[in-house]
N, C-alpha and C positions, 0 to 999 in steps of 0.2 A: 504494500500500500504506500503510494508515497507521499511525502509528507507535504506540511503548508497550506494545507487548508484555509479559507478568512476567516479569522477569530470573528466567531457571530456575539450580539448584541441581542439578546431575544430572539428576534426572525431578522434580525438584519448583522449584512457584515460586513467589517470595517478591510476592505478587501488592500491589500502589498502593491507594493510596483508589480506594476504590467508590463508586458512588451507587446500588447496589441493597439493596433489603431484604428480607432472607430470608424473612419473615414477609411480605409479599407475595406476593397470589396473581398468576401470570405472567397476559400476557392470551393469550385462543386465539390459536394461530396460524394459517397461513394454510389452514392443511388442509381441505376442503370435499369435497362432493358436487355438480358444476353439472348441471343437466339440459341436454343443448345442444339446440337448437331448430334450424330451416334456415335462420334467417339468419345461423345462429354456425358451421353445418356449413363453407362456405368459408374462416373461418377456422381452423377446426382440420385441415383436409387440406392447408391451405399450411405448419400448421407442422410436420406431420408429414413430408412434402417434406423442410421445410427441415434437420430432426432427421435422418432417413436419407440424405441427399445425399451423396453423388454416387451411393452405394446405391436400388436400387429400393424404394420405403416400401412398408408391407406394406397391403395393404387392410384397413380397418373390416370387416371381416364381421360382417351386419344392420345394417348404417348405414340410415337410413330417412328418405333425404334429402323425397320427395317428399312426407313425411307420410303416406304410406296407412294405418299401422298406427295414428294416434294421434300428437299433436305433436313425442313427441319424437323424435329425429333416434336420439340416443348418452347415453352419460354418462362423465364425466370425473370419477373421484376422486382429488383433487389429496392429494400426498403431501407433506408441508413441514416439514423440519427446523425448530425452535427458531430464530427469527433468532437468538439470541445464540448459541445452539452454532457456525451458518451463521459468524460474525463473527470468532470462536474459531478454526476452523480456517484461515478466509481471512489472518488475521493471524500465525498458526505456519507459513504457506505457505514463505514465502521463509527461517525461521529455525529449523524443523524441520518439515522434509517429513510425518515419520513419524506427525504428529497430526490433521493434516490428512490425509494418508490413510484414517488410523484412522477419521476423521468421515464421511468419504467413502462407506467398507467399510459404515460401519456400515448409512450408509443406504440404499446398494444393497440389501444382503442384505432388511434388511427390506422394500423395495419391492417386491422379485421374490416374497417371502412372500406379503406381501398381495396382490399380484395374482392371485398360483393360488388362494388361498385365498377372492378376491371375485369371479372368475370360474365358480369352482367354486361358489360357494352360490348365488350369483344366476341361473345356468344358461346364462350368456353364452355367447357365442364367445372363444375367446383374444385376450386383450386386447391393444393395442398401447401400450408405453410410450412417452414423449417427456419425456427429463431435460432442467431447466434448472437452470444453475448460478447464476443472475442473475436481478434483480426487475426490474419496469419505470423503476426510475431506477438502474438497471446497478449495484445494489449485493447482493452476495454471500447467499443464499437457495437450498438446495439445494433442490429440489420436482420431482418427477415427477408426469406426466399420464397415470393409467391409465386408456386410453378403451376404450370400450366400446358397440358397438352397441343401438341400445332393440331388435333383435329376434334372437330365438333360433332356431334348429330342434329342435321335439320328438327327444328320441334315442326310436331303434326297435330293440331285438338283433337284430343280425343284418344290419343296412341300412348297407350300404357303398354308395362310388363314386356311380355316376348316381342308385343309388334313392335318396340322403338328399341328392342335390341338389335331386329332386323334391318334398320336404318342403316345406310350406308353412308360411312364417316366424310365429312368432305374438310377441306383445310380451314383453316382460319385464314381471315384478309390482313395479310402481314401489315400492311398499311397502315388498317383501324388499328390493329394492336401496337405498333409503334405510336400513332398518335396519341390512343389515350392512356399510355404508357408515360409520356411525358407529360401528358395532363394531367397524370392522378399522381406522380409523383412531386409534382407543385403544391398538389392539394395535400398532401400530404405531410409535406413538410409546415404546410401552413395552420393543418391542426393541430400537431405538435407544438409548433409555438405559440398558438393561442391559448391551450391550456398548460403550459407551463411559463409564459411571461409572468405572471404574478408574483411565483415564487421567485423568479428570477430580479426583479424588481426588489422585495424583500431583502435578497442577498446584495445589494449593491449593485448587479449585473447590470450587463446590455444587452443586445445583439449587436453585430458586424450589418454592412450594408448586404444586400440580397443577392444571391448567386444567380447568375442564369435557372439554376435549377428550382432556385424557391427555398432554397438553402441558408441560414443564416448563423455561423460563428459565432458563441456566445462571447462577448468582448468582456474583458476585466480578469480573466484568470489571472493568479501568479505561474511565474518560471516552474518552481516546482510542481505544479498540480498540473503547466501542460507538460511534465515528462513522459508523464503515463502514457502518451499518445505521441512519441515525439520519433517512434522508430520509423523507419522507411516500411511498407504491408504492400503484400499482390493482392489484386485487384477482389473487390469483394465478390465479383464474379463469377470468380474460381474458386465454386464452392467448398473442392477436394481441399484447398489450401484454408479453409477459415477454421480455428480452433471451435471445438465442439467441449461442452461441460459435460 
């Protein structure tokens, strides 16, 4: 855990030298759209395994390992807190639970959002999540992998059971799914900060100016509280590469 926390005042804290500037624009975070392919499909059913273990993992429904439909396999739109929010809460863990929770909350809620809401446009199958609390150099980075099959079944009213098993799978419009891919990861960062400014405000904090992504850098850290996050990490992407608890 490392140290340098701001010594709080009640709910407020009286926060050290900084090295950020508010008038800097934060840079994107790790939030993306991966198209997975079939040579990435093995690693993402192992880490879906590893996410539901000792639980049965749920199936990809339309996974399209062997390519019939078209290259891709799925798509994964990775969901990634602010590394410095991510630093923020890993550092209030041991000294106040309740903010790190708060960071936590915040970003489940909006994860489950966006995924009804980019399953729903895109026309998918129900997606399946896989949260990691860790980057690939084991440093603190909230981020969910909302996967999703590249194929769908036409709905039909009225077609239940065997008859919409018989449906013949067709692809998703890579198109829609990029666009609202970058839509719903806007939105999603923007939930996140709307239920966590408060607390953040309390603590002395800011935010950073807004990324292309909808992204925003909690401004005011100390040096030591952003060590936690100060190593070089592969891409959040790559799901094989992200530490799993």
């Amino acid at each position: 855990m490392p140290q340098g926390p701001p010594v709080r005042t009640g709910r407020r804290s009286i926060v050290a030298a900084t090295i950020r500037d508010p008038e800097a624009p934060a840079p994107v975070t790790g939030s993306e759209l991966v198209t997975i392919n079939r040579w990435q499909a093995r690693d993402y059913e192992h880490a879906i395994a590893v996410a539901y273990y000792p639980d049965e993992p749920p199936a990809v429904r339309g996974w399209n390992p062997a390519g019939e439909h078209g290259a891709a396999v799925g798509y994964d739109l990775v969901l990634a807190t602010p590394r410095t929010l991510s630093a923020l809460g890993w550092c209030f863990f041991d000294t106040d639970r309740g903010v790190s929770d708060e960071i936590m909350r915040a970003d489940h809620r909006a994860v489950q959002d966006v995924a009804v809401e980019f399953s729903v446009t895109i026309g998918s199958e129900v997606p399946v999540l896989v949260a990691h609390q860790f980057d690939s150099a084991g440093q603190p980075w909230l981020h969910t992998h909302v996967i999703v099959g590249a194929l769908a079944r036409p709905e039909r009213p009225g077609w239940t059971g065997p008859q919409r098993e018989r449906e013949v799978w067709a692809s998703l419009n890579a198109t829609t799914v990029a666009g609202m891919a970058e839509r719903l990861i806007f939105g999603y960062h923007l939930l996140v900060r709307r239920t966590v400014s408060p607390t953040l405000r309390e603590l002395g904090l800011n935010w950073q100016q807004m990324a292309l992504d909808g992204s925003c850098e909690v401004w005011g850290l100390t040096a030591p509280m952003l060590a936690c996050v100060s190593q070089p990490v592969r891409p959040l992407g790559e799901i094989h590469a992200c530490q799993v608890e």
